[in-house]
C-alpha positions in Angstrom: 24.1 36.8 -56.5 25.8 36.6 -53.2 26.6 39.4 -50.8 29.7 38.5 -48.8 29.2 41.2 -45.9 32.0 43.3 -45.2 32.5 44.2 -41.6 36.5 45.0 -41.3 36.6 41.3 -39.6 36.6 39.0 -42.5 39.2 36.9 -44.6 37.6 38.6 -47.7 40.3 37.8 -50.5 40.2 34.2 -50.3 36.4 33.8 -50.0 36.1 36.2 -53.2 38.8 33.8 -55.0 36.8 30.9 -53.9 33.7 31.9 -55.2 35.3 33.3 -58.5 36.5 29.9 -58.7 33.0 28.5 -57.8 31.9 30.6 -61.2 29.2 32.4 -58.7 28.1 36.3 -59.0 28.9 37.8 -55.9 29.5 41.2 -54.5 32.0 42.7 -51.2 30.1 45.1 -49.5 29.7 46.8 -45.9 26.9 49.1 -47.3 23.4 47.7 -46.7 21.7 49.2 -49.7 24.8 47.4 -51.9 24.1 44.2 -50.0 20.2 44.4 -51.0 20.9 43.3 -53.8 22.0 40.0 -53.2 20.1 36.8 -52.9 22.1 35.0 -50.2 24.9 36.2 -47.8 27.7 34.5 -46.5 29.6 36.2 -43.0 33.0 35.5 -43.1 35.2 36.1 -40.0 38.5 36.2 -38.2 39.5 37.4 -34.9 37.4 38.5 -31.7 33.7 37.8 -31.2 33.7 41.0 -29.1 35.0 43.2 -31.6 33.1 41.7 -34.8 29.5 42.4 -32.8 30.9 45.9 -31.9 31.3 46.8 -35.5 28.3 44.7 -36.7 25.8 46.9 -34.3 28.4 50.1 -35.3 27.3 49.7 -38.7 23.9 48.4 -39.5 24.9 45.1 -40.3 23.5 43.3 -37.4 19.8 45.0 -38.2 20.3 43.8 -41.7 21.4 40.1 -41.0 17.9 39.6 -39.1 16.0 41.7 -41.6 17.7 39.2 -44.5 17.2 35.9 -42.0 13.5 37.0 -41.7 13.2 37.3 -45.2 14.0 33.5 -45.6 17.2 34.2 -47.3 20.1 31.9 -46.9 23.1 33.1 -44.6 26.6 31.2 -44.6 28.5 32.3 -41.5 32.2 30.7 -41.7 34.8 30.6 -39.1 34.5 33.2 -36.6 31.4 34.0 -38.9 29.9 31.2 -37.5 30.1 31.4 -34.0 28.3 35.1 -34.0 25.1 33.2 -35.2 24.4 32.6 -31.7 23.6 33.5 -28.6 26.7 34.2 -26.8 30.6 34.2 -26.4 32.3 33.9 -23.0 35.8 35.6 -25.0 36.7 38.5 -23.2 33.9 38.5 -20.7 30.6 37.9 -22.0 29.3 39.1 -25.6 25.7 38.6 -27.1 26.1 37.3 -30.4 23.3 37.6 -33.0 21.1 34.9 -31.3 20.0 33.1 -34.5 20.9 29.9 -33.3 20.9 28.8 -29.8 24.6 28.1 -27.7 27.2 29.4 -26.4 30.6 30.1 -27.7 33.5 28.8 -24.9 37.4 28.4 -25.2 38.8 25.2 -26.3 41.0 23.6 -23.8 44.7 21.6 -24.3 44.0 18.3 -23.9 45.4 14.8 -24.9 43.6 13.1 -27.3 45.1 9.3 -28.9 48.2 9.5 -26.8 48.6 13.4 -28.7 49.1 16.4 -27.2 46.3 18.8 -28.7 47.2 22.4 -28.6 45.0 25.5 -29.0 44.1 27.6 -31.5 43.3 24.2 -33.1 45.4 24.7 -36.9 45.0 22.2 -39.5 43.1 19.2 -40.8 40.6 17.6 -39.4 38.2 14.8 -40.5 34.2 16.0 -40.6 31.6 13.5 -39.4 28.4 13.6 -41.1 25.0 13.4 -38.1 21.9 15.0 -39.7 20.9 15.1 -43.6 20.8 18.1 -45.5 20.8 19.9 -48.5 24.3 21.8 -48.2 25.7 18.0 -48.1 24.0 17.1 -51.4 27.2 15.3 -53.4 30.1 16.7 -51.1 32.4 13.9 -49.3 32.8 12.9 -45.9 36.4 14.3 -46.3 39.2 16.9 -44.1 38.6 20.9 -43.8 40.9 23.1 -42.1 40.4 24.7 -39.2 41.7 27.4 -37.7 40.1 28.3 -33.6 40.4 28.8 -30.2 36.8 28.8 -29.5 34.1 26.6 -30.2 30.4 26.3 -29.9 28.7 24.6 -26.5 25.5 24.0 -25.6 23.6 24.0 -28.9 20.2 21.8 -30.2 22.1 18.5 -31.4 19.7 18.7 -34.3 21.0 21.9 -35.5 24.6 20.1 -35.9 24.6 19.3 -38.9 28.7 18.0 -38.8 31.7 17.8 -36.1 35.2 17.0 -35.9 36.8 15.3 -32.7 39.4 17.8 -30.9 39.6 17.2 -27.2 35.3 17.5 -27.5 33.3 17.2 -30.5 33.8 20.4 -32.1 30.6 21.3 -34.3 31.8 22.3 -37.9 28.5 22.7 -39.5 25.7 23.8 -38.4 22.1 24.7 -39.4 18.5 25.7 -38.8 16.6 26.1 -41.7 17.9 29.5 -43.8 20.4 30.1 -41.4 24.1 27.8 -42.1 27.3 28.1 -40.7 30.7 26.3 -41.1 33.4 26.7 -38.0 36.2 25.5 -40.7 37.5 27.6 -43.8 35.1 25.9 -46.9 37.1 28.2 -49.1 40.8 26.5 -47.8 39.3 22.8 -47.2 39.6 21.5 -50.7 37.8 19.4 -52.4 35.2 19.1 -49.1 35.0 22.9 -48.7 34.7 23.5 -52.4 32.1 21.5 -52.9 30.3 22.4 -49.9 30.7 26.3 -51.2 29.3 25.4 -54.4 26.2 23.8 -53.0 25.7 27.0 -50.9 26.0 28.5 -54.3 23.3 26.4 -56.0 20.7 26.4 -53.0 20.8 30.2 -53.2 20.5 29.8 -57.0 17.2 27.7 -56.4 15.8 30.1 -53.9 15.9 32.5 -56.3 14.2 31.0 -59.2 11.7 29.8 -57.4 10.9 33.1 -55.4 
C-alpha cells in the first residue's frame, strides 16, 4: 500500500486519482500511526519550501520520513516534494530541507534559450533526457512531463540525477539514491511518461514488499 503523506502542502486530489487509476492501494494521511501502515510513501508538494518544512517539523512528519528512509522503504517526493529531499533552499532566505539527498535548491532565472524567451515559474512541457539506469525507468519512454517551478535543484552528485530537462540550465527532473526518489515534474499530469513512471513506483514498492 502507499501512504501519500499529508502535510496541508500537497496537490492531493490528483495524485489520489492517479494512483486510483494506477489500480494501487493507497491511503491520505497526516497522522503517523495511519501512515505506518504503508509500504512506500510518495511526498507530494506545492508552494513554499519554507513553509512545507515548517509544517513537516510542526507535525512529526519530518521524524517519520527519516525513520521510513532508514527502514529501506521507498519514498517518491514530486514537485515541490522533491526539492525538500535535500539539503537546502535559498527561497526566502535560507531553509534546511530534509538532507536526504545532497544540493541545494536555487531560483531559476529568465533566460533566452533557441532564440526563445524562457520565463519563470517554468509551466508546461518539457522533454526528459534519460543519464543513469534504473529501476523507476524500467518500460517508461523517453517522452514530455509537465512542469510547473520557479526553483530548481543545484549542486547535487550527478550520479544521483537520474533525468533532466533543458530550461535555461539543465533542470534535474528525476532524481535518486537508492530508496529515496523524487520527480521535479507532476508524474500524475505527464501522461503516458508520468503514468508509467507512477506505476513502476507502484510495482517496486509491490516487490519490496513481498520480498521483505
Amino acid at each position: 500500500m502507499i501512504g501519500v503523506i499529508d502535510y496541508g502542502m500537497g496537490n492531493l486530489f490528483s495524485v489520489s486519482k492517479a494512483l486510483e487509476r494506477a489500480g494501487a492501494r493507497y491511503i491520505v494521511s497526516s497522522e503517523v500511526e495511519e501512515l505506518k501502515k504503508a509500504d512506500a510513501y510518495i511526498l507530494p508538494g506545492v508552494g513554499s519550501f519554507r513553509d512545507a518544512m515548517q509544517l513537516l517539523r510542526q507535525t512529526g512528519l519530518e521524524a517519520f520520513i527519516h525513520q521510513v528512509v532508514q527502514e529501506g522503504k521507498l519514498l517518491f517526493g514530486i514537485c515541490l516534494g522533491m526539492q525538500l529531499l535535500f539539503e537546502e533552499s535559498e527561497e526566502a532566505g535560507h531553509t534546511k530541507g530534509l538532507g536526504l539527498l545532497k544540493g541545494r535548491v536555487v531560483l531559476l532565472k529568465d533566460c533566452d534559450q533557441d532564440g526563445q524567451r524562457l520565463k519563470v515559474p517554468h509551466m508546461g512541457w518539457n522533454e526528459l533526457t534519460f543519464h543513469q539506469p534504473s529501476p523507476l525507468f524500467d518500460g517508461v519512454p523517453e517522452g514530455f512531463a509537465y512542469f510547473v517551478h520557479s526553483y530548481y535543484v543545484s549542486d547535487m552528485n550527478s550520479d544521483e540525477q537520474l533525468a533532466s530537462a533543458a530550461y535555461g540550465v539543465q533542470v534535474p527532473a528525476v532524481v535518486g539514491k537508492g530508496n529515496v526518489l523524487g520527480a521535479q515534474f507532476h508524474p500524475e499530469k505527464s501522461s503516458t511518461t508520468g503514468m508509467a513512471m507512477l506505476k513502476q513506483f507502484i510495482q517496486l514498492a509491490n516487490e519490496q514488499r513481498v520480498n521483505k
